[in-house]
Every structure is written in structure tokens, then in C-alpha cells.
Backbone as a chain_set.jsonl record, in Angstrom:
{"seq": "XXXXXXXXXXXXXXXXXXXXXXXXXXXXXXXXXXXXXXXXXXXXXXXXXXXXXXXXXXXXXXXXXXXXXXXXXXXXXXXXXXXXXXX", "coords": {"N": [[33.808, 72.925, 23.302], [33.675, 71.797, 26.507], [36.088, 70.009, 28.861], [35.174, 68.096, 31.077], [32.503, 67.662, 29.293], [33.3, 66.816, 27.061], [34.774, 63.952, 27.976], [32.659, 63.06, 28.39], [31.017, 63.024, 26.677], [32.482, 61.364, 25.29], [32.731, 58.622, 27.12], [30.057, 57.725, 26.567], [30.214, 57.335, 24.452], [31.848, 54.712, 23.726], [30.625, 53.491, 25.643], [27.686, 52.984, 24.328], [28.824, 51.515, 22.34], [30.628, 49.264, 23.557], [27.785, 48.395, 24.364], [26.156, 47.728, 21.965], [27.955, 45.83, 20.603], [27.686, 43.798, 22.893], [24.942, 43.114, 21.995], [24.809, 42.292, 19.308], [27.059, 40.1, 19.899], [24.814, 38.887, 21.715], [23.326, 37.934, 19.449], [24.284, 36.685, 17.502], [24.975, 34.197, 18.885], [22.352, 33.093, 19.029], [20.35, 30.394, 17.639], [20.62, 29.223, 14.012], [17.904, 29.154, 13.179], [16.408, 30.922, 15.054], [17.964, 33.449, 14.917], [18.05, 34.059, 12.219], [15.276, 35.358, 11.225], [15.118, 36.905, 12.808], [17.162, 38.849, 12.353], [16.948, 39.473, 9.576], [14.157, 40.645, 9.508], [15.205, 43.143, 11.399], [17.192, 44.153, 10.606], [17.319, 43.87, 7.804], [14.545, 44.542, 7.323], [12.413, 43.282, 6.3], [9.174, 42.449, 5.883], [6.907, 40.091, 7.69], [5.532, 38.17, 5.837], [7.254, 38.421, 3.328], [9.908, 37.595, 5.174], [8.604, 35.213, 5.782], [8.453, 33.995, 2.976], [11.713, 34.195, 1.954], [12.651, 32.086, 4.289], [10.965, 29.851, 3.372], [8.603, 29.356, 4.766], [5.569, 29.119, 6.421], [3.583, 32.547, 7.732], [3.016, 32.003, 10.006], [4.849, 30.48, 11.492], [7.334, 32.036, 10.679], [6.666, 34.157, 12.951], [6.33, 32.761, 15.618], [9.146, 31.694, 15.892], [10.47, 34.495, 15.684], [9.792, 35.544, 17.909], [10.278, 33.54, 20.063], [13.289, 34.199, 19.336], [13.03, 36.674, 20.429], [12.586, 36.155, 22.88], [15.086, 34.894, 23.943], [17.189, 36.833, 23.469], [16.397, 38.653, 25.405], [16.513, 36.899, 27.522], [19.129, 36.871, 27.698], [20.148, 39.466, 27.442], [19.229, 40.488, 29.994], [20.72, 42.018, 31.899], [21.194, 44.293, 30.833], [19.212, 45.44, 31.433], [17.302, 48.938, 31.604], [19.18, 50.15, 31.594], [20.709, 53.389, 30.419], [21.864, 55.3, 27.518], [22.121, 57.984, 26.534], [22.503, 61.692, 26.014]], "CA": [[33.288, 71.93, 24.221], [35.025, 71.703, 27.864], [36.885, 68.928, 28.94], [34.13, 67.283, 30.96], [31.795, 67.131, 28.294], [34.302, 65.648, 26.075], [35.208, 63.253, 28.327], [32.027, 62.566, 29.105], [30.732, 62.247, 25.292], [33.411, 59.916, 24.765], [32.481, 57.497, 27.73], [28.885, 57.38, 25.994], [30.312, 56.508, 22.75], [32.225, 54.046, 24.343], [29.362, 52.758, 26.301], [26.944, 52.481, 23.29], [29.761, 50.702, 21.292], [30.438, 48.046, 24.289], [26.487, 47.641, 24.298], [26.116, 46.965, 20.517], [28.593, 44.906, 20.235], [27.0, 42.845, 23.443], [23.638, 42.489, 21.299], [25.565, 41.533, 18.349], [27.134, 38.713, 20.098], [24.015, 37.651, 21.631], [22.216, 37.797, 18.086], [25.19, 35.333, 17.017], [24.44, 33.2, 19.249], [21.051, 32.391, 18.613], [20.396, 29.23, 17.1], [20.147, 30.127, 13.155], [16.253, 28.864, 12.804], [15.861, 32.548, 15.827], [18.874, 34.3, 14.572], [17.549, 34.276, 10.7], [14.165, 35.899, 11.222], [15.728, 38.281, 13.63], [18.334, 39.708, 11.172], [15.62, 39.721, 8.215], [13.355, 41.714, 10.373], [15.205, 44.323, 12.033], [18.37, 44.378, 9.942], [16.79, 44.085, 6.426], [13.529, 45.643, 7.387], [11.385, 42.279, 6.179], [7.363, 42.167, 6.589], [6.412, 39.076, 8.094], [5.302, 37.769, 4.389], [8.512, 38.293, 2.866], [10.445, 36.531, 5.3], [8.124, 33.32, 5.193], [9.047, 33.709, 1.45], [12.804, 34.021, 1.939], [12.782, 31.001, 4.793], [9.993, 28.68, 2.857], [8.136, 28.78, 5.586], [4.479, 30.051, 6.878], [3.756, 33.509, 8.486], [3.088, 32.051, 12.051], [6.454, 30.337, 11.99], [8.225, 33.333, 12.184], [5.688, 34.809, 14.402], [6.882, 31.945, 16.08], [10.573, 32.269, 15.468], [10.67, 36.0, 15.936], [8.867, 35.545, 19.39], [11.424, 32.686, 20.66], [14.272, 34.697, 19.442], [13.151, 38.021, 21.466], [12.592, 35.445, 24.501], [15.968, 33.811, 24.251], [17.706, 37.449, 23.386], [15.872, 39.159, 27.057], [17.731, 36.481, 28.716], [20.914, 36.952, 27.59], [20.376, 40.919, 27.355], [18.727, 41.253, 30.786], [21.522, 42.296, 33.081], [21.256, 45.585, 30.574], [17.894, 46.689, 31.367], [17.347, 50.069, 32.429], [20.463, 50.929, 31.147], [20.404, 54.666, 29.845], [23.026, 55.901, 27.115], [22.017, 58.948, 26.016], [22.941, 62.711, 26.618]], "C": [[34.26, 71.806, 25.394], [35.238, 70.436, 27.906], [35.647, 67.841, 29.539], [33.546, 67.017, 30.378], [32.199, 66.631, 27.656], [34.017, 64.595, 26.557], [33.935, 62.692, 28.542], [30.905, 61.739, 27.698], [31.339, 61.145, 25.393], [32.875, 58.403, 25.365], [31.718, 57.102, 27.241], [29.11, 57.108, 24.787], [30.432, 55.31, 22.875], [31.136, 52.772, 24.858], [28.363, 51.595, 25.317], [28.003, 51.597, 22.635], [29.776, 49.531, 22.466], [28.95, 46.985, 24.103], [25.941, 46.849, 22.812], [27.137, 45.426, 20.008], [28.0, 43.663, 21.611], [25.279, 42.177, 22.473], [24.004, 41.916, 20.433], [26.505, 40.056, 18.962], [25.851, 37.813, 20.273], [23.171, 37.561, 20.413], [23.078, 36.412, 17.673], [25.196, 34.263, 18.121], [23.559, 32.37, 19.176], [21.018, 31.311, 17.723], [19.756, 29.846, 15.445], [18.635, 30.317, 12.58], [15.862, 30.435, 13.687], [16.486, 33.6, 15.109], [18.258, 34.787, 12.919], [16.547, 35.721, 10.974], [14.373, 37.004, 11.632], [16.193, 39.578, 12.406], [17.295, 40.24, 10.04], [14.741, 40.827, 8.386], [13.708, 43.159, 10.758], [16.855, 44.924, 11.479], [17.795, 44.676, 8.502], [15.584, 44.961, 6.236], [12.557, 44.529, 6.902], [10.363, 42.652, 6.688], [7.149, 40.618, 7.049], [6.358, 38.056, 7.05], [6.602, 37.287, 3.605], [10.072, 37.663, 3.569], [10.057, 35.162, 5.277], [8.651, 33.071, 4.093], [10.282, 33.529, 1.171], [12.975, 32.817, 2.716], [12.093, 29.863, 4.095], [9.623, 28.275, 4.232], [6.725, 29.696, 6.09], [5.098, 31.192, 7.964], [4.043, 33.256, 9.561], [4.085, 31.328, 12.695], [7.39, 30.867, 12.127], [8.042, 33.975, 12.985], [6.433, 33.989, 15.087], [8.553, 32.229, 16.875], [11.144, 32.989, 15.784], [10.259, 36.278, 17.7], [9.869, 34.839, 20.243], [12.588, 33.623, 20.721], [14.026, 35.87, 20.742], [13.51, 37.405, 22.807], [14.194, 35.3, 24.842], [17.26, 35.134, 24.443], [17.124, 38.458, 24.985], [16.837, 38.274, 27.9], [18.784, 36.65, 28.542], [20.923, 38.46, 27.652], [20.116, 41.518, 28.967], [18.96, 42.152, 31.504], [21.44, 44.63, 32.065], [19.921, 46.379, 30.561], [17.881, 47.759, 32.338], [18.148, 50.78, 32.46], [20.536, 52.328, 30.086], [21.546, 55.372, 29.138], [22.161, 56.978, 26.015], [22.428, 60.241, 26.634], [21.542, 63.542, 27.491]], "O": [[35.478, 71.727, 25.24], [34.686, 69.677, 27.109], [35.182, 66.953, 28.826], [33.511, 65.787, 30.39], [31.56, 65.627, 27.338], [33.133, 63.948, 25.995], [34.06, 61.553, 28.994], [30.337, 60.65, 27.632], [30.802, 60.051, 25.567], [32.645, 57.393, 24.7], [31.923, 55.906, 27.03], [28.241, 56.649, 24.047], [29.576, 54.556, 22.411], [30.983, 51.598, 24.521], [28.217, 50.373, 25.327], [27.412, 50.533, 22.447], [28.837, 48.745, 22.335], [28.806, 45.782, 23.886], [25.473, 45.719, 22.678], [26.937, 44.43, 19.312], [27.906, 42.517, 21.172], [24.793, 41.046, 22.452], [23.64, 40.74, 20.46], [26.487, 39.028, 18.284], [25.564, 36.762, 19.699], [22.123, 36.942, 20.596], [22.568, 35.297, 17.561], [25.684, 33.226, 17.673], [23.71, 31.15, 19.222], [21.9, 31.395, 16.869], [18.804, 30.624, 15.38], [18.219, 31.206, 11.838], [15.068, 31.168, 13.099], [15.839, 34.558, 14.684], [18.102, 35.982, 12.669], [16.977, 36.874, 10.934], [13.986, 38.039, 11.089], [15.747, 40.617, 11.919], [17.017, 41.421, 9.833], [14.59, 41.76, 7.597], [12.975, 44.135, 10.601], [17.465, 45.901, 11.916], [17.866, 45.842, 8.113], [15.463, 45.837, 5.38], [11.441, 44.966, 7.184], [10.352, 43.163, 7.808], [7.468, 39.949, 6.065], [7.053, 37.053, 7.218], [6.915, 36.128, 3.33], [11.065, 37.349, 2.913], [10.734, 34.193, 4.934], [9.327, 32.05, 3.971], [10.471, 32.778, 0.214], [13.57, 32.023, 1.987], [12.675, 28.786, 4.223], [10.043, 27.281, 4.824], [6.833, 30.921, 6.13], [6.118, 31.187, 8.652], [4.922, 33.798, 10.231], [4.331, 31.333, 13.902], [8.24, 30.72, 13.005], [8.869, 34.448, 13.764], [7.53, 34.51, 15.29], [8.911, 32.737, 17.937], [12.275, 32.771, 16.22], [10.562, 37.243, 18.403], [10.35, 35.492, 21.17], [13.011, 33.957, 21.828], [14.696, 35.909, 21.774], [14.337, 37.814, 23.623], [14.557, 35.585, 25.983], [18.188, 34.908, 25.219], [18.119, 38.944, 25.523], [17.681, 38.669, 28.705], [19.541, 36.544, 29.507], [22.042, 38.815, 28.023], [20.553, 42.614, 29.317], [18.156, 42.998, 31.895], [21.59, 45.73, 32.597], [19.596, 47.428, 30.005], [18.265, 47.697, 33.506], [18.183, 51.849, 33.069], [20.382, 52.103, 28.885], [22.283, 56.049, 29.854], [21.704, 56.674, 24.913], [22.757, 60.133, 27.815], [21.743, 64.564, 28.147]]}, "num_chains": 1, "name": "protein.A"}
């Protein structure tokens, strides 16, 4: 591999690692009634069903829930749209 490409992998590791760790803050931010559903969902892999059942709470409240969070995670993510880390 030549030196540019190295160097240039690296920045994009780099990159992606800065950016993850920006979503991961704003996930911890979220208030934990958004933050829950979130995590359950796209961390655990949850159906809709099975988190109502883990929260004690109907489907269309994490519809709900899950819907707020995305909203509340766009604003805090926005400044990275359009942002392209791949080779």
C-alpha cells in the first residue's frame, strides 16, 4: 500500500471513529423515555412488540418514542449530513 493511501485510510478511520463517537454522545443525551427505545431497536435489534414488552408500554408509544428520538437525534446530528466516509 503507498504512503498516500495509508495515510489516507487512516484519516477515514479516524474520521468514522470521531463520527461514532459524535452519535454515541448524542444517543446519551437523549432523555431515557427516546434513548431506551433507540438502543433496543438498533442496538439489540428489538421488533416494535418486544420492546413495548420490555418498556410496559403499547406499540404506538414507541412508534412514538422511536419517532421523537430520530427527531431530537437529526438535530443534534445535522451539521453531519452529507458527510461521506467511505473509500
Amino acid at each position: 500500500m503507498s504512503k498516500t493511501k495509508r495515510e489516507t485510510s487512516q484519516a477515514l478511520c479516524y474520521a468514522r471513529k470521531e463520527l461514532a463517537a459524535e452519535v454515541q454522545a448524542a444517543i446519551t443525551e437523549l432523555r431515557p423515555k427516546m434513548r431506551l427505545p433507540i438502543l433496543l431497536k438498533y442496538i439489540e435489534g428489538l421488533s416494535y412488540e418486544e420492546i413495548a414488552a420490555v418498556l410496559g408500554c403499547s406499540k404506538g408509544t414507541v412508534a412514538s418514542r422511536l419517532n421523537r428520538g430520530h427527531k431530537a437525534l437529526a438535530r443534534r446530528l445535522g451539521h453531519l449530513k452529507g458527510m461521506v466516509l467511505f473509500e
